[in-house]
C-alpha positions as CSV (number, residue, x, y, z in Angstrom):
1,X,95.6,17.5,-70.8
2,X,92.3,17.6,-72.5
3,X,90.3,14.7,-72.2
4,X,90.3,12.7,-74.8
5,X,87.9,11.5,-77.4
6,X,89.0,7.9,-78.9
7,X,87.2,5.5,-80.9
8,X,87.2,2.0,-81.6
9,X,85.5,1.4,-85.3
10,X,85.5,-2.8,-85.8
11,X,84.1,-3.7,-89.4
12,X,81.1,-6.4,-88.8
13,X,82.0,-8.2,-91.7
14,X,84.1,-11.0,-88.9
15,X,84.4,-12.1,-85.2
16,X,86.8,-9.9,-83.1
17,X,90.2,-11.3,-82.8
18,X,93.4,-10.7,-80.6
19,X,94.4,-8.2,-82.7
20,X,91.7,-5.6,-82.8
21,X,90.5,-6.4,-79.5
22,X,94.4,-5.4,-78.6
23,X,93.8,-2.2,-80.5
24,X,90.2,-1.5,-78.7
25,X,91.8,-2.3,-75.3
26,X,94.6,0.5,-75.7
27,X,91.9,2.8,-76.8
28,X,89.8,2.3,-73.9
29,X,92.9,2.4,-71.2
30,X,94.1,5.7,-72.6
31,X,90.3,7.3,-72.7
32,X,89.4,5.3,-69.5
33,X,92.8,6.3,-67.7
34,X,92.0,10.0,-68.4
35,X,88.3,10.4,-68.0
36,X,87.8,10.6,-71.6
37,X,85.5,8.7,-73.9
38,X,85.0,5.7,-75.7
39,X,83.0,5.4,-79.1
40,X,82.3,2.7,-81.0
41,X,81.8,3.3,-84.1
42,X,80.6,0.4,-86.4
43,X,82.6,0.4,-90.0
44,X,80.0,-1.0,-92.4
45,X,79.8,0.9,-95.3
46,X,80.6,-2.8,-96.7
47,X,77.2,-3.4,-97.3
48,X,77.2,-6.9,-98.9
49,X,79.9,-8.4,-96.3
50,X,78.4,-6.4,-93.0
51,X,76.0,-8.6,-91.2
52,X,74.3,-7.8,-88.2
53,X,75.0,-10.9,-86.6
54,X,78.3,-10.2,-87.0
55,X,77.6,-6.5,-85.4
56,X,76.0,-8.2,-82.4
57,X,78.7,-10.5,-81.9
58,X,81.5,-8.0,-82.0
59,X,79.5,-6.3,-79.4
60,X,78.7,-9.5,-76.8
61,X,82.5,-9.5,-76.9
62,X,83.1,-6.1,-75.9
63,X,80.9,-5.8,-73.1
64,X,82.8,-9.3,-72.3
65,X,85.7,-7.7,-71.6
66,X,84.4,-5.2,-69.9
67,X,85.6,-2.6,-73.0
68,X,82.4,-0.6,-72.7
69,X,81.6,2.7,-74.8
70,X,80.0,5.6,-74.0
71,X,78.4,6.0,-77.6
72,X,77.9,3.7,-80.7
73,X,76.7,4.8,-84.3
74,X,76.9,2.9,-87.6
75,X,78.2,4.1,-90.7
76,X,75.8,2.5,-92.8
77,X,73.3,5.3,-91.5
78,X,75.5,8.4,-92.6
79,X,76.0,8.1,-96.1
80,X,74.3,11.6,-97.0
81,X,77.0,13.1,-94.7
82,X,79.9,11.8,-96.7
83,X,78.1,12.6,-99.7
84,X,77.8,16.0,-99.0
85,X,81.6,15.9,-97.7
86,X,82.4,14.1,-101.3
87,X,80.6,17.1,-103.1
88,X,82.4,19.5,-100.7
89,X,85.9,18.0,-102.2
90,X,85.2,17.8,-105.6
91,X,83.6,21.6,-105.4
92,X,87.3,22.2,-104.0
93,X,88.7,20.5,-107.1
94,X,90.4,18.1,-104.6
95,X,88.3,14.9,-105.5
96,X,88.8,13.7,-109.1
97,X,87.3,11.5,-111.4
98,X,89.5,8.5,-112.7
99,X,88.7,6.1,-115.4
100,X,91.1,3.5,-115.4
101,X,90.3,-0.1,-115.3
102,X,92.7,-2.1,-112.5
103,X,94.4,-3.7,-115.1
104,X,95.3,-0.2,-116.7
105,X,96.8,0.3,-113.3
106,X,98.5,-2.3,-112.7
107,X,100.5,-1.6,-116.3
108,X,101.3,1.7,-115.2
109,X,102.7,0.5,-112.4
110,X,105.1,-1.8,-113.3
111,X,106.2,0.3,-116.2
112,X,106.9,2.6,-113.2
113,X,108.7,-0.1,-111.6
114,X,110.8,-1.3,-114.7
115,X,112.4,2.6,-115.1
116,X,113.0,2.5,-111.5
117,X,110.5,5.3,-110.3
118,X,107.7,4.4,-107.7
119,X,104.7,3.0,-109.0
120,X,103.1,6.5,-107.9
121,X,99.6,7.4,-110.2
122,X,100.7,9.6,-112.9
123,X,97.0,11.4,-112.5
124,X,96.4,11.2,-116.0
125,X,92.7,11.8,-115.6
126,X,93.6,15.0,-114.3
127,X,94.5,15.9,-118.2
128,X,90.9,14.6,-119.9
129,X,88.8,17.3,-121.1
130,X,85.0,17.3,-120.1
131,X,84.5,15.8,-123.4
132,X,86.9,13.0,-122.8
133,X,85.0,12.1,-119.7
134,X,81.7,12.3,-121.2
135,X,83.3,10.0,-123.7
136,X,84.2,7.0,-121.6
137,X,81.4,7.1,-119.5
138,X,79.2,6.5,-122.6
139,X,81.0,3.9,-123.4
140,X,79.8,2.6,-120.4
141,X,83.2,3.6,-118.0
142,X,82.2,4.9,-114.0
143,X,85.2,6.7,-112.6
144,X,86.7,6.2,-108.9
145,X,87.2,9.2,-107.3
146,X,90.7,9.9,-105.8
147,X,91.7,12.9,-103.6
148,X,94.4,14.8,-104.8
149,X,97.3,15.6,-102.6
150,X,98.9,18.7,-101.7
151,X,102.9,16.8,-102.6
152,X,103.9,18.5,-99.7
153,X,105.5,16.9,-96.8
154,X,102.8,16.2,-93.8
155,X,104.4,16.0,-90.7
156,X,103.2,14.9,-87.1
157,X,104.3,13.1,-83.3
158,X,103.7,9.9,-83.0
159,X,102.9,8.7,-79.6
160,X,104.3,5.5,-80.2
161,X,106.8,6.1,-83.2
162,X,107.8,9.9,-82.5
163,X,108.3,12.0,-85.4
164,X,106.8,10.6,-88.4
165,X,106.7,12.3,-92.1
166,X,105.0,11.0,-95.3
167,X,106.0,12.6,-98.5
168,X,102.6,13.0,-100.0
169,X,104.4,13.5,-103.3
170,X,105.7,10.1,-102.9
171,X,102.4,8.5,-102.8
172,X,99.4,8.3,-105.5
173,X,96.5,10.1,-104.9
174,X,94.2,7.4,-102.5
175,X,90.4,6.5,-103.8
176,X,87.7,8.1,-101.5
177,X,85.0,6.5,-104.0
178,X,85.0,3.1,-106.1
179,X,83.4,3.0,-109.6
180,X,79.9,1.6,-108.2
181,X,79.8,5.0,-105.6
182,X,80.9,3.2,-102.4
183,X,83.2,4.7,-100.1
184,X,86.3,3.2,-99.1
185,X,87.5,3.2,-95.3
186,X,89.2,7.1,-95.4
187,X,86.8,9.5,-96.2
188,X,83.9,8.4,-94.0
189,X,86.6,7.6,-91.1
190,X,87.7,11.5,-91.4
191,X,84.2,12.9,-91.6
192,X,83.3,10.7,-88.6
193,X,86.3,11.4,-86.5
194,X,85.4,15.8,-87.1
195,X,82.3,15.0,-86.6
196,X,82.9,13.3,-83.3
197,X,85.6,15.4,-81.8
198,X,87.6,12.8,-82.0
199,X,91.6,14.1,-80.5
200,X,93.7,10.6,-80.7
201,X,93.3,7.9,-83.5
202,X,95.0,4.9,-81.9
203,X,95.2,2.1,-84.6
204,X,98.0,-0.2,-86.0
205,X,101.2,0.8,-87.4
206,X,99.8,-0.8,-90.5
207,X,98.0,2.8,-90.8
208,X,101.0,4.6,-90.4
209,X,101.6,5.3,-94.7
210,X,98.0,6.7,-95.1
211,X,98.0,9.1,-92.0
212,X,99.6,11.5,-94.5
213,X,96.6,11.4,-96.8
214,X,94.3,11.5,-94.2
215,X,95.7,14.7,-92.4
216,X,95.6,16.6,-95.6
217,X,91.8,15.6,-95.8
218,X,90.9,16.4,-91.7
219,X,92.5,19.9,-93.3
220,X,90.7,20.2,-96.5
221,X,87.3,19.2,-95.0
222,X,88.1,22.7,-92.0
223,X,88.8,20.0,-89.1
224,X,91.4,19.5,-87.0
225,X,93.6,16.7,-87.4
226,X,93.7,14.3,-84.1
227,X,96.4,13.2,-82.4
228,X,98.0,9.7,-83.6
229,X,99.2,6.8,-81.9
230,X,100.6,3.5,-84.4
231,X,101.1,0.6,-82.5
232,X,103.2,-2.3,-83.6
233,X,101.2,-5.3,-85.3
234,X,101.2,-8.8,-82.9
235,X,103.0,-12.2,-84.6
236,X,103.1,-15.4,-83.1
237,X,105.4,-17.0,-80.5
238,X,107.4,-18.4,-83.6
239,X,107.5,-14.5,-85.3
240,X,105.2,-15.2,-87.7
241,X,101.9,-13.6,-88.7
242,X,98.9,-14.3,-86.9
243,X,96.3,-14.4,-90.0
244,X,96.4,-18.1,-90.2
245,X,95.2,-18.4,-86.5
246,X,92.8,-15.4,-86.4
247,X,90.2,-18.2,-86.4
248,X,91.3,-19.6,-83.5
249,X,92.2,-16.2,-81.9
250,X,88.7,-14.9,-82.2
251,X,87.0,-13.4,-78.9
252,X,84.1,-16.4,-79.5
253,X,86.7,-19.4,-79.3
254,X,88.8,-18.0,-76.6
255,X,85.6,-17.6,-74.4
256,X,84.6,-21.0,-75.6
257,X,87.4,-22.3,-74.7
258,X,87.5,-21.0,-70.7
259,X,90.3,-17.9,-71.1
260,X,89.1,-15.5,-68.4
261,X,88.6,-11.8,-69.6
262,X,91.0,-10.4,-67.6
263,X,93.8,-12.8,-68.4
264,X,93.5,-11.7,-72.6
265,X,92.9,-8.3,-70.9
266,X,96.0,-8.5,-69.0
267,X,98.0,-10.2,-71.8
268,X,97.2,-7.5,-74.4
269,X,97.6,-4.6,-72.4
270,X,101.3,-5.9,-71.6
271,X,102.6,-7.3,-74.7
272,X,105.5,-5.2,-76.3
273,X,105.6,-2.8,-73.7
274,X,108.4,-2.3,-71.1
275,X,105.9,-3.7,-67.9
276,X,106.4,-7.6,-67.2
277,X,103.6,-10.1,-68.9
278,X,101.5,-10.3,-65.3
279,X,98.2,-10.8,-64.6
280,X,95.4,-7.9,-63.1
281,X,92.4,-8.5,-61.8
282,X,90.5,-5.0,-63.0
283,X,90.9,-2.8,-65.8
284,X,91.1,-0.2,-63.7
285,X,94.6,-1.3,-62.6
286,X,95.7,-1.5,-66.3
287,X,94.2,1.7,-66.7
288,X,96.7,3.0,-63.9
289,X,99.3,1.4,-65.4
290,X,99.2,2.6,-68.9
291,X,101.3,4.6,-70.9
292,X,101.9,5.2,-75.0
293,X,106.1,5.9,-73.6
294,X,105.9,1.8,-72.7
295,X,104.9,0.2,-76.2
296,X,108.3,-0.6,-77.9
297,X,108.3,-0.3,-81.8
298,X,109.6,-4.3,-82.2
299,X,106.3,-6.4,-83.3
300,X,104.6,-8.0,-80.4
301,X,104.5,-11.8,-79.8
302,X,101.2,-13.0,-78.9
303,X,101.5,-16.5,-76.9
304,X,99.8,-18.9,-76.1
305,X,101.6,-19.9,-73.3
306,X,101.9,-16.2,-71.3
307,X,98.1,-16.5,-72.1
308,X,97.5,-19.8,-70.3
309,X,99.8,-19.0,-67.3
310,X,97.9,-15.7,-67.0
311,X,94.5,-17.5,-67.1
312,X,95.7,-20.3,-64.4
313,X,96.8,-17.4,-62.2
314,X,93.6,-15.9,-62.2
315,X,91.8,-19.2,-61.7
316,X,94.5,-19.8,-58.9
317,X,93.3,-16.7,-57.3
318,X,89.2,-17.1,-57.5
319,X,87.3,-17.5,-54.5
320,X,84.3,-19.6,-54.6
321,X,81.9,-17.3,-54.8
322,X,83.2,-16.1,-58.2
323,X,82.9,-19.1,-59.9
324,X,79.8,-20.8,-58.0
325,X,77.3,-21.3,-60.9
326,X,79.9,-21.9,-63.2
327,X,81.0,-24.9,-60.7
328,X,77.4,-25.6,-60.5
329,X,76.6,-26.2,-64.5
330,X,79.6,-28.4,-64.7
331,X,78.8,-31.1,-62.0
332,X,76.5,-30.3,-58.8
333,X,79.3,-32.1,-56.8
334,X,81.5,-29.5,-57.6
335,X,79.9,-26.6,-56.5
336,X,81.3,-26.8,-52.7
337,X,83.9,-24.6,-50.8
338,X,86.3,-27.5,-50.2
339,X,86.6,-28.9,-52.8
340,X,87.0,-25.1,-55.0
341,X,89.8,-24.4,-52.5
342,X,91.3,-27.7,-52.9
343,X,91.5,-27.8,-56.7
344,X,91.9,-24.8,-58.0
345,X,95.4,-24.1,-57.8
346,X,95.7,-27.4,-60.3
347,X,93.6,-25.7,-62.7
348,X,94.3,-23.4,-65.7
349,X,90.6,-23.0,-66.5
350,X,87.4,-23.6,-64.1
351,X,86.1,-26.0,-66.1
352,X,89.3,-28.2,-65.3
353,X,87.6,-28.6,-62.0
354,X,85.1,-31.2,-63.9
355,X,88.3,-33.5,-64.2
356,X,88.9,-33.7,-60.3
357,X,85.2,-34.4,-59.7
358,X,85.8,-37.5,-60.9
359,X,89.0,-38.1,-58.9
360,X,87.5,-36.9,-56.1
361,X,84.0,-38.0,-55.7
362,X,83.9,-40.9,-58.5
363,X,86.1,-44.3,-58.9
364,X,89.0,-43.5,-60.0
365,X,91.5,-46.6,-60.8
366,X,94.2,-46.8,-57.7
367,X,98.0,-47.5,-59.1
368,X,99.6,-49.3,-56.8
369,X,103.0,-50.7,-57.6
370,X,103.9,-54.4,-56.5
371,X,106.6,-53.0,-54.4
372,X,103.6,-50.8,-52.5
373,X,101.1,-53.2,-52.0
374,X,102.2,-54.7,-48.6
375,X,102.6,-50.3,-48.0
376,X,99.0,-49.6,-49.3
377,X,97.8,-52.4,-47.1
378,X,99.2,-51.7,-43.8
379,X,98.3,-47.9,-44.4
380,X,94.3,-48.4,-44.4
381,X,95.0,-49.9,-40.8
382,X,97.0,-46.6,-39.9
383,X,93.5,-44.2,-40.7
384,X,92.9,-41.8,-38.5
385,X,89.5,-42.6,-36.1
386,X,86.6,-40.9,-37.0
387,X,85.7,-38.0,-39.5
388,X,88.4,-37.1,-41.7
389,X,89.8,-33.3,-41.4
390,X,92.4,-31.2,-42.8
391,X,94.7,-32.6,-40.0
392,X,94.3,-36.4,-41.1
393,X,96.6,-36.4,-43.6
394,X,99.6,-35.3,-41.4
395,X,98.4,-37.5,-38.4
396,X,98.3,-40.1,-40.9
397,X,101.7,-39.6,-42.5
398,X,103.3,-39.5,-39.4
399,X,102.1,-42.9,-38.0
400,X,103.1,-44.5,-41.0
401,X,106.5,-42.9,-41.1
402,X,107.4,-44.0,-37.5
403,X,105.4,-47.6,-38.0
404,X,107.1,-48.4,-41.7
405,X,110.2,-46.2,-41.7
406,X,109.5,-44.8,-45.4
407,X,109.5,-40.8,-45.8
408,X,109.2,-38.2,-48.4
409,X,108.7,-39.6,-51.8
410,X,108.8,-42.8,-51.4
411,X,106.0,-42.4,-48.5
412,X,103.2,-39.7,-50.2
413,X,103.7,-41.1,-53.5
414,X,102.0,-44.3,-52.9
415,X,99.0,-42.9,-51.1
416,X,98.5,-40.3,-53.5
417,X,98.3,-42.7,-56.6
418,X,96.4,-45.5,-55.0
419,X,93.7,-42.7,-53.3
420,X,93.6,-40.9,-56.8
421,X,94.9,-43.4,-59.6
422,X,97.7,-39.8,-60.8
423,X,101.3,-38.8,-59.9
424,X,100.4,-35.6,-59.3
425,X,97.2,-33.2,-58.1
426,X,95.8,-31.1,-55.0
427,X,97.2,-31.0,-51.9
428,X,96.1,-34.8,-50.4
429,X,95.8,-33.0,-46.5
430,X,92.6,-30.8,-48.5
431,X,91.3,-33.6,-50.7
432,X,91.7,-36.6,-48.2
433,X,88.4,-35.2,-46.1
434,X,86.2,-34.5,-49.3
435,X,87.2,-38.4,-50.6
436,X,85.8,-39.6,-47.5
437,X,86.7,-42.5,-44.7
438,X,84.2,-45.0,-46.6
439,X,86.4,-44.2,-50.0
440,X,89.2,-43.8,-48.8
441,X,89.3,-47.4,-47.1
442,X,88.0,-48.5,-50.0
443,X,90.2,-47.4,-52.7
444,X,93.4,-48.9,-50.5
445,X,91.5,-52.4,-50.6
């Protein structure tokens, strides 16, 4: 196989979400996983809405995720090039001037609509004379440009959806050019992606009705149409659209909120395909493990849930060293060995770890139980001697168990909630020595 050429073209007019992160990931893991490479290419030929803030945000939160590319260029800074593609077109006769006002449109349409037909362009402005044209326009009319289709039937394999064929007769003619002389996403895209040597477009199945348009353009322009890959959209857990959370869902809040890379990494990279929802620790292993035959064609369901229990595996998982100065900037007590090892596996993010600080190294309120007290109160006598280790606890729980009779529950529980005021926590035989003998006698009081 060739190596492939893929890009990843975000439009810096937001914050990166789930879903086009999802659709940069599989396009990095397919170029990646065969040695290819990785452009970015920045989509802002929406000059008013494109902000470079935006552009180095989108950015911060690639290298994040450790999606890196092997070239970047802006679209903004190419517009002579799809001029001179634009002229190339019309020169063809392939590019036509339209002057119809939206609302004009939108009448033709549902006329269309209302004599059952499809509300196709009737390419009217095909029909007007030079001196028509001239006409309008000094009547103060611009025209949009559309590109006029061959009404053939363009055929190709989809590396998701298999054979796929769009009746281009069954489609209007798209706009490459608005009435003010921008361009709209598909001619700049094509140029770009010749230019580039681009040989897969990955994108979402959303993409799938203009690939027919576009194909006859990659043609008419003397390139080589790329290889295409549609992937199914992601809904929520409930099967509904995402759009209303995209806020919430951008690469900025999930960071903000404490979601490891490699657990959206790992949740993206699995969602609707055949492999199991698991976490990875390296891209390279999800590299390894990719494949266009396992995405299924049913919409993905992004939740929230599969992300947590991915993150808290990961966490579960981290030694200390990984997570030192993070430990560090949330409490100085916190950044020790120990007490890492002891908590961790009760965290879903490391800055849960702040929370046992205080149960470990502050004053927590003991809950002790009438029925316990005379327990509790015997127990402090029961302490091992000396410096407390990781053997204390069971040397502890065993003297009590022969000198009070009381076992399992309804022998642990009552330590563990007067020593840390909760139900439930770390291991006690890991967090009784980082408590203390001093605290320890003291909290039993």
């Amino acid at each position: 196989m060739t190596r492939p050429v893929v890009r990843f073209a975000p439009s810096p007019t937001g914050r990166l979400h789930v879903g086009n992160v999802r659709t940069a990931l599989i396009n990095w893991l397919f170029s990646r996983g065969q040695q290819g490479k990785f452009i970015l290419r920045i989509d802002d030929t929406d000059i008013e809405r494109s902000t470079q803030e935006n552009e180095d945000a989108l950015k911060v939160d690639l290298t994040w995720l450790g999606l890196t590319w092997d070239e970047s260029f802006n679209q903004s800074h190419r517009f002579k090039v799809y001029d001179a593609a634009a002229d190339k077109l019309r020169a063809m006769g392939l590019l036509y001037p339209c002057y119809e006002t939206a609302e004009e449109l939108d009448v033709k349409r549902k006329i269309a609509q209302t004599r059952g037909r499809p509300p196709v362009y009737d390419r009217a402005a095909l029909k007007l004379t030079a001196k028509e044209r001239a006409e309008l326009e000094a009547k103060g009319l611009k025209p949009h440009w559309r590109f006029k289709l061959s009404g053939e039937r363009v055929e190709w394999n989809d590396l998701v959806r298999g054979p796929q064929s769009i009746d281009t007769s069954s489609v209007s003619d798209p706009i490459l050019i608005r009435e003010d002389g921008s361009y709209l996403y598909t001619l700049p895209s094509v140029v770009d992606d010749i230019e580039a040597g681009i040989t897969h477009v990955v994108r979402g199945e959303d993409h799938v009705t203009n690939s027919g348009a576009q194909i006859e353009i990659f043609l008419a322009l003397g390139g080589k149409a790329p290889e295409m890959a549609h992937t199914p959209l992601l809904i929520g857990a409930d099967g509904a659209a995402l759009s209303k959370r995209i806020g919430s869902l951008s690469m900025g809040e999930l960071r903000a909120r404490g979601y490891e890379p490699m657990a959206i990494c790992s949740h993206l990279a699995k969602l609707g395909t055949s492999d199991n929802i698991e976490a990875r620790t390296s891209l390279e292993q999800l590299c390894e493990e990719f494949a266009f035959s396992k995405i299924g064609r049913a919409p993905a369901r992004f939740d929230d849930n599969d992300l947590n229990a991915l993150n808290a595996a990961l966490v579960h998982a981290m030694p200390f060293e990984a997570v030192r100065e993070r430990l560090t900037a949330l409490d100085a007590r916190a950044a020790s060995e120990p007490f890492w090892l002891a908590v961790r596996e009760n965290c879903t993010f490391v800055a849960d770890a702040a929370a046992w600080v205080e149960i470990v190294f502050g004053e927590p309120t003991p809950l002790v139980a009438d029925e316990d007290k005379e327990f509790i109160a015997a127990a402090a006598a029961h302490l091992p001697d000396g410096e407390l280790t990781g053997e204390s606890w069971s040397a502890w729980t065993n003297a009590l168990k022969a000198t009070t009779g009381r076992k399992g529950r309804g022998l642990f529980m009552p330590l563990r909630k007067a020593l840390t005021g909760l139900e439930h926590g770390p291991d006690m035989g890991a967090v009784l020595p980082l408590i203390g003998r001093e605290k320890v006698l003291q909290r039993l009081g």
